[in-house]
N, C-alpha and C positions, 0 to 999 in steps of 0.2 A: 950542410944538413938540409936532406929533402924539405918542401911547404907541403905539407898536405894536405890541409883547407887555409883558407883566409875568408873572414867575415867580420866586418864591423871594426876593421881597421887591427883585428886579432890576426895575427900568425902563429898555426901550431904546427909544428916540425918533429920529425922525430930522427935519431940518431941511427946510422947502422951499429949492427953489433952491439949495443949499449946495454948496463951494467940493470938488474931487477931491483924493485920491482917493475913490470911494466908500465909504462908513464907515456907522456907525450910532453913537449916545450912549448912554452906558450912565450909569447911578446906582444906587448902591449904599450903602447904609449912611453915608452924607455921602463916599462917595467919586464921583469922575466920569472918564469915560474915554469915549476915542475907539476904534471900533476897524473894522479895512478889511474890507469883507463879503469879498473875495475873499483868503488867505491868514491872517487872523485876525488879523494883530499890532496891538496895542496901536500908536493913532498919538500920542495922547494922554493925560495925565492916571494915573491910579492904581487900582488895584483888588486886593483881596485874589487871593494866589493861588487859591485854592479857589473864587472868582467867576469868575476870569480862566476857569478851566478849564470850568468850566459854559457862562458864554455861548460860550466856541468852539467846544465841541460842538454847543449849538440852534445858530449861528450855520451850522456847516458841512451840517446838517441842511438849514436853511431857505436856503442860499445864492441861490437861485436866486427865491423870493419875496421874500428881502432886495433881490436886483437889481430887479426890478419894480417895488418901489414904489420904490428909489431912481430909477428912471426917473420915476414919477411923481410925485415931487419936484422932479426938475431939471423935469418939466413942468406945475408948481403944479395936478398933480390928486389928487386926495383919495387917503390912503393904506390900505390895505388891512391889517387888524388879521391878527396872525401868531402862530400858536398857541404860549403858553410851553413851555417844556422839561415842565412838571410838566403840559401836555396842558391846559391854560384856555382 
């Protein structure tokens, strides 16, 4: 599964082909979580609050190159890397 950004010791990846709604995977600290590019909530899994509130700040930031590549996912083409919160 492609890294599409990493920041702050966060990995978010996302799946080709993968099942709706559109979401992204997050890793953290041995924790993992799902979460919907469009409104932020948590669809999945677990994460500190003080992670939670980071990735859906970059996440609301980036919404719209989150949607792009999840399109190019449902269209097995290569994903386009998205700059962390901490600007990588």
């Amino acid at each position: 599964m492609p890294v599409i950004s990493y920041f702050f010791g966060i990995y978010i990846r996302m799946y080709h082909d993968d099942h709706n709604p559109p979401h992204f995977h997050i890793e953290y600290q041995g924790h993992q979580a799902l979460m919907a590019i469009e409104g932020g909530e948590l669809i999945a899994g677990t994460l500190p609050n003080k992670a939670v509130k980071l990735v859906r700040e970059w996440a609301k930031e980036h919404q719209q190159e989150l949607l792009t590549d999840w399109q190019c996912a449902i269209e097995l083409r290569p994903l386009q890397r998205i700059a962390g919160a901490d600007n990588d």
